[in-house]
C-alpha positions in Angstrom: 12.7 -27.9 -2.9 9.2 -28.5 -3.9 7.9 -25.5 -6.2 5.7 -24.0 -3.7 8.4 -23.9 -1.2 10.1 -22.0 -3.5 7.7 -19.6 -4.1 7.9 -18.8 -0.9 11.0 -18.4 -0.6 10.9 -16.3 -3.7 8.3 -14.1 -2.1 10.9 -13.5 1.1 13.6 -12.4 -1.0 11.8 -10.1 -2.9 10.4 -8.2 0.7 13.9 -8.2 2.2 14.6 -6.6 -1.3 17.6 -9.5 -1.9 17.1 -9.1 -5.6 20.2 -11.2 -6.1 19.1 -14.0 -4.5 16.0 -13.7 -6.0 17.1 -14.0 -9.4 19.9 -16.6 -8.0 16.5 -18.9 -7.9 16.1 -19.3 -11.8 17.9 -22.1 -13.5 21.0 -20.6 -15.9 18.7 -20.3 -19.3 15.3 -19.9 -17.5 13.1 -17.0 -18.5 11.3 -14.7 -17.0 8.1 -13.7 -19.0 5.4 -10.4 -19.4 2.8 -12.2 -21.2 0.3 -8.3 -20.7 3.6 -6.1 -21.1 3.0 -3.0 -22.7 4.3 -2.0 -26.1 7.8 -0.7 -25.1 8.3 -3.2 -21.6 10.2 -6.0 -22.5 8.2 -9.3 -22.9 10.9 -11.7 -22.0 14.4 -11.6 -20.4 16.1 -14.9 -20.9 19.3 -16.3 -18.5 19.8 -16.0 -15.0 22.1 -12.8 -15.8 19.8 -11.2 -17.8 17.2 -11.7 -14.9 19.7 -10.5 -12.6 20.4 -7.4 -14.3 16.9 -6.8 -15.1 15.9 -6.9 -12.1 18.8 -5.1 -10.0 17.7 -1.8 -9.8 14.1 -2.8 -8.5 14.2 -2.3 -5.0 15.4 2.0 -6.4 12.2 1.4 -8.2 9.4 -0.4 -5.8 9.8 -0.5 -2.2 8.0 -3.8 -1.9 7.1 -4.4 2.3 4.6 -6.8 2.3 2.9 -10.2 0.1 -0.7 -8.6 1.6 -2.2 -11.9 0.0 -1.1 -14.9 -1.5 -2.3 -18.4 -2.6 -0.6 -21.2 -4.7 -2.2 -23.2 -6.6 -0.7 -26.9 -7.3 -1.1 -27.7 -10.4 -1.6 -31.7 -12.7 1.9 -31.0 -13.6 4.2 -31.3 -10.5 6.4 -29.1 -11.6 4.0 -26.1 -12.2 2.5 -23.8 -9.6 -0.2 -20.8 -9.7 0.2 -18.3 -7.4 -1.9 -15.0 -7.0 -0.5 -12.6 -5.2 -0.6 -9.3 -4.3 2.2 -6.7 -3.5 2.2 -3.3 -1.2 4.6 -1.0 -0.8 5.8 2.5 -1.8 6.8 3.9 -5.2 10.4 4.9 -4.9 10.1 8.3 -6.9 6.8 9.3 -5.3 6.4 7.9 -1.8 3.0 6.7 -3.0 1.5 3.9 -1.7 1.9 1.1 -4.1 -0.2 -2.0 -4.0 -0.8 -4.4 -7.4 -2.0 -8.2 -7.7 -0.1 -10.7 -10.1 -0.7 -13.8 -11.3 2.5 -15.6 -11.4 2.9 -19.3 -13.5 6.1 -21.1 -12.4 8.3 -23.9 -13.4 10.5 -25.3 -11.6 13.0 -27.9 -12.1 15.5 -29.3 -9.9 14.9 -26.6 -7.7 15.3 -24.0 -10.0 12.8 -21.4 -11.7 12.8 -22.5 -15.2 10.2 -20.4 -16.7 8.3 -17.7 -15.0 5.2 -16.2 -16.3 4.4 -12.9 -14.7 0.5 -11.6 -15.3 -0.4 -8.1 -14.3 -2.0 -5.2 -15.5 0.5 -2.4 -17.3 -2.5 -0.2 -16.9 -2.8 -0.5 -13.7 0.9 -0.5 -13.0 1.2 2.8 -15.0 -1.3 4.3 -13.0 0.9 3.8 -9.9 4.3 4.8 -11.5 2.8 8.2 -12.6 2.0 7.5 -16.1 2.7 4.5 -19.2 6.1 6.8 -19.7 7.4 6.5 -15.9 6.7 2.4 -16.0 8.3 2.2 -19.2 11.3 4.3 -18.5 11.5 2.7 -15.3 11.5 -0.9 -15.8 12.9 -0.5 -19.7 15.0 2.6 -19.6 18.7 2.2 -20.5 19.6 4.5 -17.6 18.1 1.6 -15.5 20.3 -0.4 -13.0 
């Protein structure tokens, strides 16, 4: 699966809110990166089961419906794709609208998400969530999952 065919079908898990499958697309030590994360978020999760887990309890979080708008970039590298993005939805504890743009940098090998960069504003996140405390607590939070 070239990488932009798997971004795709990345982007189809995460809006049927299949958050197994989705982080059954990263190779067994691949890492899933918050180059902006706030002080508290964590920067890096490394190992399929550590994405897995980390990202479980996301769809109790973010009800992500839609990819409103999304490109992917090719890259030199053939292995490396850009791809901004933007997400809509509902916030979970709230029922306020949630809509945010990423930047996400992939690497994939032999059809597997290696490395996975994730850029997107905390700020702008926290605003959303209901405050830098509610993002942290609920992307962070031990009681999480």
């Amino acid at each position: 699966m070239r990488p932009s065919e798997l971004v795709e079908h990345a982007l189809d898990l995460l809006v049927k809110h299949d958050m197994a499958g989705f982080a059954g697309l990263w190779a067994e030590g691949g890492v899933l990166e918050f180059p902006f994360a706030a002080a508290g978020y964590p920067a890096r999760v490394e190992g399929r089961d550590a994405i897995a887990d980390y990202l479980r309890g996301y769809p109790d979080l973010l009800d992500i419906r839609a990819i409103t708008a999304k490109t992917v970039h090719e890259t030199a590298d053939p292995a490396v794709v850009v791809v901004e993005m933007t997400a809509a939805g509902v916030v979970v504890a709230t029922q306020k609208p949630y809509e945010l743009s990423y930047i996400a940098v992939l690497t994939v090998e032999d059809g597997e998400i290696r490395r996975y960069r994730d850029y997107w504003s905390p700020l702008a996140a926290a605003e959303l969530m209901g405050g830098v405390d509610e993002l942290i607590s609920a992307f962070a939070g031990s009681d999480r999952g």
